[in-house]
DSSP file (Angstrom, degrees, kcal/mol; ACC not computed):
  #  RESIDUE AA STRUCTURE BP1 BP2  ACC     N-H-->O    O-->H-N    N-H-->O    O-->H-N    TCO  KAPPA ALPHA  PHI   PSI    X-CA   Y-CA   Z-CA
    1    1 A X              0   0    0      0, 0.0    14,-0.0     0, 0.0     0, 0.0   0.000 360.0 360.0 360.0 155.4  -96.9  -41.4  200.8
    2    2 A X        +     0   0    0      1,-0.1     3,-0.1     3,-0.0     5,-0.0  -0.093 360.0 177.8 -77.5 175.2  -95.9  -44.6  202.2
    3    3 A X        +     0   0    0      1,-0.5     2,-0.3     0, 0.0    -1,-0.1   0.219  63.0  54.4-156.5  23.0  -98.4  -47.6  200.9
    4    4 A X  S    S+     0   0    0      1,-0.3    -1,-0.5     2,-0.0     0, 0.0  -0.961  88.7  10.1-162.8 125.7  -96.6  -50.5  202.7
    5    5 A X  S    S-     0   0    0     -2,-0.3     2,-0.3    -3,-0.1    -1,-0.3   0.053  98.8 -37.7  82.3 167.9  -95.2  -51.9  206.6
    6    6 A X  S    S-     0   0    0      1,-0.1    -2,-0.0     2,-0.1    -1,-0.0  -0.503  72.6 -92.4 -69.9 121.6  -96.1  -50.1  209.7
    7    7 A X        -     0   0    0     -2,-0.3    -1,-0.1     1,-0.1     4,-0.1   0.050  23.6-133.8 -36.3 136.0  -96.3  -46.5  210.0
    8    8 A X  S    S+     0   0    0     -3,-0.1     2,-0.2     2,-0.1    -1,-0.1   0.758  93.3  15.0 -84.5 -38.8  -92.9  -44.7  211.1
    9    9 A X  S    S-     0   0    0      1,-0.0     2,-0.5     0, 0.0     5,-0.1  -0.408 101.7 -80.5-155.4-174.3  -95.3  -42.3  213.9
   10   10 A X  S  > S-     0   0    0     -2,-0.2     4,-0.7     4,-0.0     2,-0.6  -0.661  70.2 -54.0-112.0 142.0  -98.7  -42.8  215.1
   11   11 A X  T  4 S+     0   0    0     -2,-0.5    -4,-0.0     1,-0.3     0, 0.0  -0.711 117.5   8.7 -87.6  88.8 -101.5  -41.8  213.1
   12   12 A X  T  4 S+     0   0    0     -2,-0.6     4,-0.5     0, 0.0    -1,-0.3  -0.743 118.5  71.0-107.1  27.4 -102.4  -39.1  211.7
   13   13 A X  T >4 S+     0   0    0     -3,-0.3     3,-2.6     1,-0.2     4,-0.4   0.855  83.2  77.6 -79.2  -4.4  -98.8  -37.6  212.6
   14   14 A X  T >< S+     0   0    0     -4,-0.7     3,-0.5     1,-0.3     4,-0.2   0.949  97.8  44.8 -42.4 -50.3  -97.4  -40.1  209.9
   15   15 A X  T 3> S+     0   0    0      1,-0.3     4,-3.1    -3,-0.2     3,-0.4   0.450  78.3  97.7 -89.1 -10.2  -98.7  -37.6  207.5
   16   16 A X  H X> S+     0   0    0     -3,-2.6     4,-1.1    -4,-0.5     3,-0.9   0.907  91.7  50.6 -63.2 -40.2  -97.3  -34.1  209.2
   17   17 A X  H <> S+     0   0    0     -3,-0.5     4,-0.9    -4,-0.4    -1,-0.2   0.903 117.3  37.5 -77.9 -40.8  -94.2  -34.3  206.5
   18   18 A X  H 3> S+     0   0    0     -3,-0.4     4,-2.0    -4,-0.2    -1,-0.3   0.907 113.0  59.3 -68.6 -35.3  -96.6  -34.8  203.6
   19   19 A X  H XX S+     0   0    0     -4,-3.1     3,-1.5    -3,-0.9     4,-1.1   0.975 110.1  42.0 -54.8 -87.5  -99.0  -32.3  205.3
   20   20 A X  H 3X S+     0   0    0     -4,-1.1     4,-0.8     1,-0.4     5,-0.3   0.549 112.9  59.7 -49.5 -23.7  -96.2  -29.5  205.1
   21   21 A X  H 3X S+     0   0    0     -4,-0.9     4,-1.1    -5,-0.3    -1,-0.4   0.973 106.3  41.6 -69.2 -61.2  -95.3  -30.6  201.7
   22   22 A X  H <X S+     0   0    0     -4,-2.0     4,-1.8    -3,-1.5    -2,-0.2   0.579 105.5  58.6 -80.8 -21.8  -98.0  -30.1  200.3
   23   23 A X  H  X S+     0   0    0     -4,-1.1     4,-2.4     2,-0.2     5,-0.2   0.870 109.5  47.9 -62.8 -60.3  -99.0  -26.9  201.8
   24   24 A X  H  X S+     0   0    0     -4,-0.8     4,-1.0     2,-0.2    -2,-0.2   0.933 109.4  54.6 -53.2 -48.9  -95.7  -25.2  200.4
   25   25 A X  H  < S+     0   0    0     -4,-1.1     4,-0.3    -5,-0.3     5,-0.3   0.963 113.9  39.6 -52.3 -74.1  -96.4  -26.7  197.1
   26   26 A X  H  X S+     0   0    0     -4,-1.8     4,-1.3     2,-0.2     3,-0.5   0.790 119.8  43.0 -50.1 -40.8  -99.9  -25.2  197.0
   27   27 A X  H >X S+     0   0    0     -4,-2.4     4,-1.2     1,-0.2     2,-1.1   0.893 119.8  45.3 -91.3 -82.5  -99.0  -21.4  198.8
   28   28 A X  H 3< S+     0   0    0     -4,-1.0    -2,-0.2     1,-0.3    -1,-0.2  -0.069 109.2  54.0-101.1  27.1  -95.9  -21.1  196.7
   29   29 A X  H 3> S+     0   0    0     -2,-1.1     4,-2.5    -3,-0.5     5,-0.4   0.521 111.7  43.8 -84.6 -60.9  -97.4  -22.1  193.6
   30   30 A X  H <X S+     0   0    0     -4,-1.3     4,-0.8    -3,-0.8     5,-0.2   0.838 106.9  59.1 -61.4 -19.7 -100.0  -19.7  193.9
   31   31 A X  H  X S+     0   0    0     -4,-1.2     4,-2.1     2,-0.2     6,-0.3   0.842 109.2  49.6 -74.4 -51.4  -97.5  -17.0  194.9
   32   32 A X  H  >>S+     0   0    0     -5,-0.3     4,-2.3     1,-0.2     5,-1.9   0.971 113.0  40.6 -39.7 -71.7  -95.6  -17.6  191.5
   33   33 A X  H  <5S+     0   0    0     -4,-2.5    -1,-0.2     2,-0.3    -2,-0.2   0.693 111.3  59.9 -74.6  -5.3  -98.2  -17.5  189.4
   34   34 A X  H  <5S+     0   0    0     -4,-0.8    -1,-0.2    -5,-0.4    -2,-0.2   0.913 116.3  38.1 -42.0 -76.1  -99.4  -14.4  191.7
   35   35 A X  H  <5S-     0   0    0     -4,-2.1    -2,-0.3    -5,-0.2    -1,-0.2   0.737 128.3-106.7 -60.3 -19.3  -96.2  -13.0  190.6
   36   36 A X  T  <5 +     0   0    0     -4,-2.3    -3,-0.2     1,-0.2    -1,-0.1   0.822  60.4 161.4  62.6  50.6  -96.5  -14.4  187.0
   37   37 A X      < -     0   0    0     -5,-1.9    -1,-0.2    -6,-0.3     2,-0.1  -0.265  34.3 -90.6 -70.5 164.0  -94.2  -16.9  187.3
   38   38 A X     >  -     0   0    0      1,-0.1     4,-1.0    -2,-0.1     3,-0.2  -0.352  12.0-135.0 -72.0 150.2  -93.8  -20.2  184.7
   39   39 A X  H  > S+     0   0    0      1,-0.2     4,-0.5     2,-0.1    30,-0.1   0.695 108.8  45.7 -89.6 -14.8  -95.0  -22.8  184.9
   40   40 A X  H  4 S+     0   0    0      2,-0.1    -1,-0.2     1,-0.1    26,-0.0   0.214 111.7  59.3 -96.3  26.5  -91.1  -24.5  183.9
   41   41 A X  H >> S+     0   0    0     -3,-0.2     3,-2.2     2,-0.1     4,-0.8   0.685  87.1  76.7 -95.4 -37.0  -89.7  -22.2  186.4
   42   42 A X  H >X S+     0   0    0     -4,-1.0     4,-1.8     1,-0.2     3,-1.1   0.716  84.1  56.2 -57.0 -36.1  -91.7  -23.6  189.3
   43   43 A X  H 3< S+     0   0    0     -4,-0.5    -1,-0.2     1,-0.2    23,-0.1   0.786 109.6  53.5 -55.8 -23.9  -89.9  -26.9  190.2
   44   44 A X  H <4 S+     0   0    0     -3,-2.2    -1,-0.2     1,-0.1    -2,-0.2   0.728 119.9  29.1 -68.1 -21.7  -86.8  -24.7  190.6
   45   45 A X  H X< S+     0   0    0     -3,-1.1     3,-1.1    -4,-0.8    -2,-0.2   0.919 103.1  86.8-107.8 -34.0  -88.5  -22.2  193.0
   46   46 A X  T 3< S-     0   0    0     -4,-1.8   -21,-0.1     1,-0.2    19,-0.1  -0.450 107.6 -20.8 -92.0 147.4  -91.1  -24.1  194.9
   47   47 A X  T >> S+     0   0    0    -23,-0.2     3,-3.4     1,-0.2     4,-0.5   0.533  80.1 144.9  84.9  -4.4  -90.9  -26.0  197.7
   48   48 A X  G X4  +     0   0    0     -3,-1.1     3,-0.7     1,-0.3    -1,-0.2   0.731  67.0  71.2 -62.6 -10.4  -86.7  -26.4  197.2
   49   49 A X  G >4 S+     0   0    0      1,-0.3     3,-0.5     2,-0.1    -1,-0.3   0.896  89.5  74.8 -78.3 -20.4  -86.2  -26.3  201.3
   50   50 A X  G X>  +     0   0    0     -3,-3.4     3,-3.0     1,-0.3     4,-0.7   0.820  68.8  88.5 -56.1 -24.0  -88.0  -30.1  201.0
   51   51 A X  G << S+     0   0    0     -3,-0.7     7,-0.3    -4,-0.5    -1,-0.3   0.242  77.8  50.9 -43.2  -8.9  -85.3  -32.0  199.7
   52   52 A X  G <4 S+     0   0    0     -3,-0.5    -1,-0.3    -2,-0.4    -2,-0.1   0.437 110.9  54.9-131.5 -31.9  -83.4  -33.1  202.6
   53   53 A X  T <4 S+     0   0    0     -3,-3.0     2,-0.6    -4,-0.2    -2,-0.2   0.380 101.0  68.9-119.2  -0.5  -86.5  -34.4  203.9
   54   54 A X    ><  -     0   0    0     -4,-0.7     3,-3.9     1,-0.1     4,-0.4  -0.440  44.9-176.5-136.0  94.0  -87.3  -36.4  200.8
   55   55 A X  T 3  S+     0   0    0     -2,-0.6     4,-0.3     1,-0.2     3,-0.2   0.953 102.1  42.8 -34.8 -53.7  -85.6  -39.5  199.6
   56   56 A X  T >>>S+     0   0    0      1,-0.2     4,-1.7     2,-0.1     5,-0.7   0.497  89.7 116.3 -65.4   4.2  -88.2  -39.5  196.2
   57   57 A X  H X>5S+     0   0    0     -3,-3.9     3,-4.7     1,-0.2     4,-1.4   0.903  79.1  38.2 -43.2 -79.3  -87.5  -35.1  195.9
   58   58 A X  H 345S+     0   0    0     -4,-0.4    -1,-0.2     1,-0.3     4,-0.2   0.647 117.0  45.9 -60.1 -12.4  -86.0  -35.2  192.9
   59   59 A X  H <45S+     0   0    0     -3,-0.6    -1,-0.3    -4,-0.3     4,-0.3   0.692 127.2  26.5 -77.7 -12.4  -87.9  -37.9  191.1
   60   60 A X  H X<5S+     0   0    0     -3,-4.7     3,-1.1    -4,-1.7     4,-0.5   0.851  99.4  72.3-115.0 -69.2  -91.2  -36.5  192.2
   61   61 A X  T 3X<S+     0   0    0     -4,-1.4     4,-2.2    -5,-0.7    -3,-0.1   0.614  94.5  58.8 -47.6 -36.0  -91.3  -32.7  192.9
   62   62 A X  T 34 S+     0   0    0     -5,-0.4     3,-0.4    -4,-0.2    -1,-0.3   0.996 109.8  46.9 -44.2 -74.2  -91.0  -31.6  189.3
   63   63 A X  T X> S+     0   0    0     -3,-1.1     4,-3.0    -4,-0.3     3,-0.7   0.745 111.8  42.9 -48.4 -37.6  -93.8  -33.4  188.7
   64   64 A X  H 3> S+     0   0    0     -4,-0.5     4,-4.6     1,-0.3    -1,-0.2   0.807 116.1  52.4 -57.3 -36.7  -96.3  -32.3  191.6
   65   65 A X  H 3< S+     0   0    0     -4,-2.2    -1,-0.3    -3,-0.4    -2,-0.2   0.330 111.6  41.1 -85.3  20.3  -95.3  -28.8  191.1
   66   66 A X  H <> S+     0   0    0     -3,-0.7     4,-1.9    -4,-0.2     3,-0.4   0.602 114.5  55.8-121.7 -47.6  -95.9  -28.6  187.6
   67   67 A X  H  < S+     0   0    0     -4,-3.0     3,-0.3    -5,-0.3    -2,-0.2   0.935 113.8  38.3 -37.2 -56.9  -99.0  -30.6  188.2
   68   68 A X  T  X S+     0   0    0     -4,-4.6     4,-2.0     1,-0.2     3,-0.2   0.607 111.8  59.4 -86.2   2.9 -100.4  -28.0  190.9
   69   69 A X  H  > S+     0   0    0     -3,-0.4     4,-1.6    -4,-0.2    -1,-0.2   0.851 107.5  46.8 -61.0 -40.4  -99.2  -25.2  188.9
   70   70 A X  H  < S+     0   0    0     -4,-1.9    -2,-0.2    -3,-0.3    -1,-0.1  -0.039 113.9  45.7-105.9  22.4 -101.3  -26.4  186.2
   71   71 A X  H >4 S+     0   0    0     -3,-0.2     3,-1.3    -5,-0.1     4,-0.3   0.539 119.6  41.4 -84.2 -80.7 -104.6  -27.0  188.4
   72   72 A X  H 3< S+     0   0    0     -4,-2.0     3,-0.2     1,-0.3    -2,-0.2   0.488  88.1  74.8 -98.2  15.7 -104.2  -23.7  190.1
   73   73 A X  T 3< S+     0   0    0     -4,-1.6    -1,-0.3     1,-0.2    -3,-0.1   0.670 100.8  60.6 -70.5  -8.4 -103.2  -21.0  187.5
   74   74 A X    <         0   0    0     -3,-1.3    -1,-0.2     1,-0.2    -2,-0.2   0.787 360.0 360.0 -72.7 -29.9 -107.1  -21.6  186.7
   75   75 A X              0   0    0     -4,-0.3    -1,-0.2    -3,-0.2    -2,-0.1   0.632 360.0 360.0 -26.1 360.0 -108.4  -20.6  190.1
């Protein structure tokens, strides 16, 4: 999320792209591990349609999905 300069949209729609991000992360983590996917499979399967839509994707998205894989296979 941005953390600096004037918000690109009015608030709170700054957030719908992070809102939708996160949402996908979260449902199609739990749909993995549903399925009994890995947890070093998931950055390849979740979430891949974001990329376009995210300069930081590839630095980041490993990490978040691995993160909320390893949160919510405890549920």
């Amino acid at each position: 999320m941005p953390g600096h300069g004037p918000l690109p949209l009015p608030w709170p729609d700054a957030l719908d792209d992070d809102w939708r991000y996160l949402l996908k992360v979260e449902t199609q983590v739990r749909d993995l591990i549903a399925a009994g996917g890995r947890i070093e499979d998931a950055p390849g399967k979740v979430a891949q349609d974001e990329r376009g839509r995210w300069q930081l994707f590839d630095e980041f998205h490993a990490r978040n999905v691995t993160a909320a894989f390893a949160e919510l296979e405890w549920e």
